[in-house]
C-alpha positions in Angstrom: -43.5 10.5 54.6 -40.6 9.4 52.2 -37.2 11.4 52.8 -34.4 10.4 50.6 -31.6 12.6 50.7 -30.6 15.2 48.2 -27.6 14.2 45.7 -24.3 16.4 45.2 -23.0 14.7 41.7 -24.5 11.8 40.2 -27.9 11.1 38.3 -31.6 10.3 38.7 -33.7 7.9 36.5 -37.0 8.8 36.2 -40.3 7.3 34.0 -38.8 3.7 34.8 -41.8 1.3 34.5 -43.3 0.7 37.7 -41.7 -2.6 39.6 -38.5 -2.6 37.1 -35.7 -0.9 39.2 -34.3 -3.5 40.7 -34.0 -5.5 37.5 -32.3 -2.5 35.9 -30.1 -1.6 39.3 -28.7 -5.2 38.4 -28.5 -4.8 34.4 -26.7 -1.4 35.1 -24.0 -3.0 37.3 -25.0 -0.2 40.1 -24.4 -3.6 42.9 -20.7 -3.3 41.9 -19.9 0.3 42.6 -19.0 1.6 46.0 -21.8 4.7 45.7 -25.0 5.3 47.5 -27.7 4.1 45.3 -31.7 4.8 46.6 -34.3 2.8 44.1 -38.1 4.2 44.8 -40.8 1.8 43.3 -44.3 2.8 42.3 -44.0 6.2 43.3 -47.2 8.0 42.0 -46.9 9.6 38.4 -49.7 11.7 37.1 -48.0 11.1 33.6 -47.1 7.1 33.9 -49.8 6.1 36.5 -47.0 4.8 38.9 -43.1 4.9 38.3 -39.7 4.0 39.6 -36.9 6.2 40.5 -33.4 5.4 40.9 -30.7 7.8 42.2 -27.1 7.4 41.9 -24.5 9.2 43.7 -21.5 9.1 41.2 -20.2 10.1 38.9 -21.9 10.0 35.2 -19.7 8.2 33.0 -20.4 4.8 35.2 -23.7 4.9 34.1 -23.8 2.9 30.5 -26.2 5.0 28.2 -26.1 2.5 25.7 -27.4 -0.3 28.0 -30.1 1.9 29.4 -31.4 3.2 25.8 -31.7 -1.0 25.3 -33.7 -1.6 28.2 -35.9 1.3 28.0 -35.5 4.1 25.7 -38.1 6.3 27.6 -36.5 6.7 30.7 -35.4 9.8 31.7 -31.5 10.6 32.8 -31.2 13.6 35.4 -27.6 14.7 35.5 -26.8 16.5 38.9 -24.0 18.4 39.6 -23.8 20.6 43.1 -27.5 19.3 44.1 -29.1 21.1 40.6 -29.9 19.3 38.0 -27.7 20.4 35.2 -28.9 18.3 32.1 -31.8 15.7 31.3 -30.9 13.4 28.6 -33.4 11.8 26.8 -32.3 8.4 25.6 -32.4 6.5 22.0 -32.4 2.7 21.0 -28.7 2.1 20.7 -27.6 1.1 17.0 -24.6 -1.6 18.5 -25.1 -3.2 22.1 -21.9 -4.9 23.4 -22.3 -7.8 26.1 -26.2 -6.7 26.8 -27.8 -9.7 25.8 -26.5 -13.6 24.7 -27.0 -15.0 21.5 -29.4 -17.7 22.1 -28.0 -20.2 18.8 -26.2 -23.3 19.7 -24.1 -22.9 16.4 -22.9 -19.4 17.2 -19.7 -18.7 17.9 -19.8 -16.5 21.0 -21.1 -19.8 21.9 -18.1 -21.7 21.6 -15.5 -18.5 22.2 -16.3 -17.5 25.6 -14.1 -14.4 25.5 -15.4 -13.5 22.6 -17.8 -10.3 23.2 -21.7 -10.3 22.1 -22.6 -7.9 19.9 -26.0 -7.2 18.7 -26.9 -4.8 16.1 -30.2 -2.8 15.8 -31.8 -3.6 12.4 -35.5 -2.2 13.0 -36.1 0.7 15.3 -39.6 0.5 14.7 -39.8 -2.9 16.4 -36.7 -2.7 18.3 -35.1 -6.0 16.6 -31.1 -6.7 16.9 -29.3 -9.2 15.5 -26.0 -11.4 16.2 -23.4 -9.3 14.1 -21.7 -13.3 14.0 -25.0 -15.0 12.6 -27.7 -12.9 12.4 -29.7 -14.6 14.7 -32.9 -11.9 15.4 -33.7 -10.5 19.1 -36.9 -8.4 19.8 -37.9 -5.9 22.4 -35.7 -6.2 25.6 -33.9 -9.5 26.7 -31.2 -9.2 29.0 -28.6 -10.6 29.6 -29.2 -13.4 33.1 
């Protein structure tokens, strides 16, 4: 039997596709904070078939809502404070995502200015397509950044 241990403050991440939580643990930065992080893949769903869980002891504001709502706006956000769960948050497409994915043209400048920060804006929610705010170069469904 699986026992993971109950969370004081922090958050849990719920209806993550199946076999995508360690992808997202990467793409959320979670490696770089000093915080006990538990990732459960393909746990049984009666709603999703299978699922992945991530819980994160820490505090909420280190978790980037705008990067999550990019990845996968169906996800679920449990916010725990003093082991209850005091808020879900449902999560929407993002309309601006900051240093979330590259722009892929050659002519761009972010790809000549290194320093100079990607930023993506979402032109069709329907099929989830950003483009470069420099050159308008289109991006569909979820790349991230490598």
């Amino acid at each position: 039997m699986l026992n993971v241990g109950t969370i004081i403050e922090g958050f849990v991440l719920d209806h993550i596709q199946a076999g995508t939580s360690l992808s997202l643990y990467y793409d959320l930065k979670l490696d770089q904070l000093d915080c006990c992080v538990a990732i459960i893949k393909n746990a049984r769903s009666n709603k999703m078939g299978k699922k992945d869980i991530v819980k994160v002891e820490c505090n909420i504001d280190a978790l980037n809502l705008d990067v999550l709502g990019f990845i996968d706006h169906n996800i679920t956000v449990n916010i725990i404070k003093g082991e209850t769960i005091v808020e879900k948050r449902k999560l929407q497409l993002p309309k601006q995502i900051k240093n979330v994915i590259n722009c892929r043209n050659p002519r761009c400048i972010t790809s000549m200015e290194q320093e100079l920060d990607q930023i993506f804006l979402l032109t069709d929610e329907a099929t989830e397509t950003y483009r470069c705010k420099y050159c308008e170069e289109k991006y569909k469904g979820h790349k991230r950044v490598k």
